[in-house]
C-alpha positions in Angstrom: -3.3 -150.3 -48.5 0.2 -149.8 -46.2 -2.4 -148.9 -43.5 -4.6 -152.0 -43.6 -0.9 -154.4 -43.9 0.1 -152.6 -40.7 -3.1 -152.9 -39.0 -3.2 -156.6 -39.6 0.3 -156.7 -38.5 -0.2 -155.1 -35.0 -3.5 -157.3 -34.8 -1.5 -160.4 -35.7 1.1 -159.5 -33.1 -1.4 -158.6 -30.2 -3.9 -161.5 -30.9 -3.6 -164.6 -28.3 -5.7 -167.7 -29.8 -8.8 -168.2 -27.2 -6.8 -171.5 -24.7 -4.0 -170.2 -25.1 -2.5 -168.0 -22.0 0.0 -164.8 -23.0 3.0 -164.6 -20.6 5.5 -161.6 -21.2 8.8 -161.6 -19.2 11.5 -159.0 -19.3 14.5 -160.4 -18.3 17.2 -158.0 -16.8 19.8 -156.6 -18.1 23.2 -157.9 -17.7 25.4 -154.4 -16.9 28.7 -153.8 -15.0 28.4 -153.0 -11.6 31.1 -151.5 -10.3 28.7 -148.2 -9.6 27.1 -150.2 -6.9 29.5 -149.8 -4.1 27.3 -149.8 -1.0 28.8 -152.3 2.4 26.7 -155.0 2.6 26.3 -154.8 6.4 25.3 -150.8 5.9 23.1 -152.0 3.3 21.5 -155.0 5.9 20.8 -152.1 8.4 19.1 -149.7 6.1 16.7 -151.8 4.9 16.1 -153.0 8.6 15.6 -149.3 9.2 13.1 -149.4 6.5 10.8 -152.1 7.9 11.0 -149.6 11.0 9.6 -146.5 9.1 6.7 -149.1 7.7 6.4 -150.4 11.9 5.4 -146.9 12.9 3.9 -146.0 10.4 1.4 -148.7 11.1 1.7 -147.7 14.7 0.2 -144.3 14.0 -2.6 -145.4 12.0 -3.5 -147.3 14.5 -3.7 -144.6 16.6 -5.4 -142.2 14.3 -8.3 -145.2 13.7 -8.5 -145.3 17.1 -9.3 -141.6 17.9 -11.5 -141.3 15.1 -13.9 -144.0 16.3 -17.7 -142.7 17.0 -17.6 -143.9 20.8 -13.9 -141.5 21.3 -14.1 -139.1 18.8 -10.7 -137.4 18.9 -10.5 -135.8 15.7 -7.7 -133.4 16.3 -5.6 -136.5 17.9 -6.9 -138.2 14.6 -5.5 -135.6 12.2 -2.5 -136.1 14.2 -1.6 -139.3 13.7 -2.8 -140.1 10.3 -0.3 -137.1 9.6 2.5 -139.0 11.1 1.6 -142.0 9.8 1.8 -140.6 6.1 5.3 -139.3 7.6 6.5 -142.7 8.2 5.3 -143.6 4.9 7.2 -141.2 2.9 10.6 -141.8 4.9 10.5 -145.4 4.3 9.8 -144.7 0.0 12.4 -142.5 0.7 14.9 -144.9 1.7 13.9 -147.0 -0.9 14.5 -144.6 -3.4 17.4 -143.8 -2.1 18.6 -147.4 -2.6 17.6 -147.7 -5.9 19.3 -144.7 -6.3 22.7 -146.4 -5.1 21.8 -149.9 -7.2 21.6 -151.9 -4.1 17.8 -152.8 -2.9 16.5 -156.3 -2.7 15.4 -158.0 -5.2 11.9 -159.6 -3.2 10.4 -156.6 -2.2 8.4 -158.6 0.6 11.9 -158.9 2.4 11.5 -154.9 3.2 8.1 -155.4 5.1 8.0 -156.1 8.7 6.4 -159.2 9.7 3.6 -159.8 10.5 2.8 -156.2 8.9 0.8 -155.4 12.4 0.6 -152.4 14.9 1.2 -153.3 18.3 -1.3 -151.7 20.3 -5.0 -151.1 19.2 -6.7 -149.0 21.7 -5.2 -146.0 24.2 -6.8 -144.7 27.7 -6.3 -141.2 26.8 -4.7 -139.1 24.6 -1.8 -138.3 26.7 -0.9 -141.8 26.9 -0.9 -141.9 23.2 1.1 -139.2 22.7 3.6 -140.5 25.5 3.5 -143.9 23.3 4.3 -141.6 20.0 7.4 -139.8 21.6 8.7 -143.3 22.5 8.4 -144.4 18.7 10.2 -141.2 18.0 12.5 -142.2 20.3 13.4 -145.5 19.0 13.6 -144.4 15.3 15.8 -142.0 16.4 18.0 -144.1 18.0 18.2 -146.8 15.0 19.1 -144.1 12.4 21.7 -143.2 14.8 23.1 -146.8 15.0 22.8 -147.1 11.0 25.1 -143.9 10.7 27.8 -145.3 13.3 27.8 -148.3 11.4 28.1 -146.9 7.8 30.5 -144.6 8.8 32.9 -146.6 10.3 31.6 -150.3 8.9 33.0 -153.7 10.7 35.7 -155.6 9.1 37.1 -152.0 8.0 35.0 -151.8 4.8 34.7 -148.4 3.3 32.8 -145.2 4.9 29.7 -144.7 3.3 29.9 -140.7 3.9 27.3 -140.1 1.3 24.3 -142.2 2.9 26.1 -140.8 6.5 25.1 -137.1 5.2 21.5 -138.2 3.9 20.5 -139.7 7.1 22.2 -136.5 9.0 20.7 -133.8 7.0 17.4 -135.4 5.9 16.3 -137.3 8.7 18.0 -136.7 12.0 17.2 -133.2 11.9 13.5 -134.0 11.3 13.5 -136.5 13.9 14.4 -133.9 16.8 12.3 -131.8 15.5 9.1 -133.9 15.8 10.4 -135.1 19.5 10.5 -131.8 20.9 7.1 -131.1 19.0 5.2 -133.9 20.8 7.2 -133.5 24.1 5.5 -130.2 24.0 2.1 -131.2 23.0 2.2 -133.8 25.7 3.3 -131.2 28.4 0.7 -128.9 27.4 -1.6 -131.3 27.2 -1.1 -132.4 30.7 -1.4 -128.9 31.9 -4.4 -128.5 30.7 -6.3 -131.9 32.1 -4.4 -130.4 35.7 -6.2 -127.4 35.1 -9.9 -128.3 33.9 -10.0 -132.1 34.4 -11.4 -134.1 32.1 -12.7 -131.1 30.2 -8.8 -130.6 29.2 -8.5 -132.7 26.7 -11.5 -132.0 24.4 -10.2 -128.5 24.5 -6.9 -129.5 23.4 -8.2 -131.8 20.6 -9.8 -128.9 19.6 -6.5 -126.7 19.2 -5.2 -129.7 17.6 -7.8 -129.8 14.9 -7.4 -126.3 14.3 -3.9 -126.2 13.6 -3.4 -124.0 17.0 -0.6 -126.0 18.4 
């Protein structure tokens, strides 16, 4: 009998007359926040730098679309880029972990999207000039973490350093970003070596060793 009281109970609480439309809202909770101690301006640029990470991202699967169509077919360039474009990806949950982490992330998620959420470019004459285009992304992704570490380290209107996000960014993402520079400065140098020596022929070969792992 206990059993039957409490089914009708849950089935009381669960049932929504027919018309009449069930809205559940959890409001959040009021807490201290003296944990969240990030600079509002180092905060401003991170978030920026996120909307980058989704930019290229974007970018590359552009570019691995592109190389996979049925008139280029490019399937090692392909498996390229849809690599790095699940690298981009992953940095910019990363960074939005990490601010969660810290208590500080916007509350309209929309605000951390680029806009319009497009890729620039849509088609590429070869694959060297893609590859040319990628190191340039690198490049400037580089060069933007950079400028958010400057500026958390030593914020404007002498605000706090933020030395924890400084070492993140150092250690988890600079080092990764000269990695992958040097990686496709030296696939487009070999890559250009190779159309000098058998022309066109060049570059199937090398999408080839690129969909084989050999480079």
């Amino acid at each position: 009998m206990n059993f039957i009281y409490g089914f009708l109970l849950v089935f009381g609480v669960a049932y929504v007359a027919p018309g009449v439309q069930s809205t559940c809202h959890i409001p959040d909770a009021k807490i201290d926040t003296p944990w969240v101690d990030m600079v509002r301006s180092c905060t401003d640029e991170l978030k920026d730098q996120v909307k980058m990470e989704i930019g290229a991202s974007m970018t590359y699967l552009a570019m691995g679309a592109y190389f996979a169509r049925d008139s280029v077919s490019r399937p090692g360039f392909s498996k390229l880029f849809m690599h790095a474009a699940d690298e981009e990806r992953e940095h910019a949950i990363k960074l939005i972990e990490y601010m969660l982490m810290r208590g500080d992330v916007t509350q309209d998620f929309q605000n951390l999207l680029p806009a319009p959420l497009t890729a620039p470019k849509m088609n590429w004459f070869n694959g060297a000039q893609a590859l040319k285009d990628a190191l340039a992304k690198e490049v400037e992704v580089t060069t933007n973490i950079r400028k958010v570490i400057s500026n958390c380290e030593t914020p404007p209107n002498a605000a706090k350093n933020d030395y924890h996000l400084v070492d993140y960014l150092t250690a988890d993402f600079l080092d990764e970003q000269y990695r992958g520079q040097r990686d496709l400065a030296g696939k487009y140098t070999t890559l250009q070596k190779m159309v000098s020596s058998y022309g066109p022929i060049g570059e199937f070969l090398f999408d080839k060793k690129l969909l084989n792992g050999e480079l």
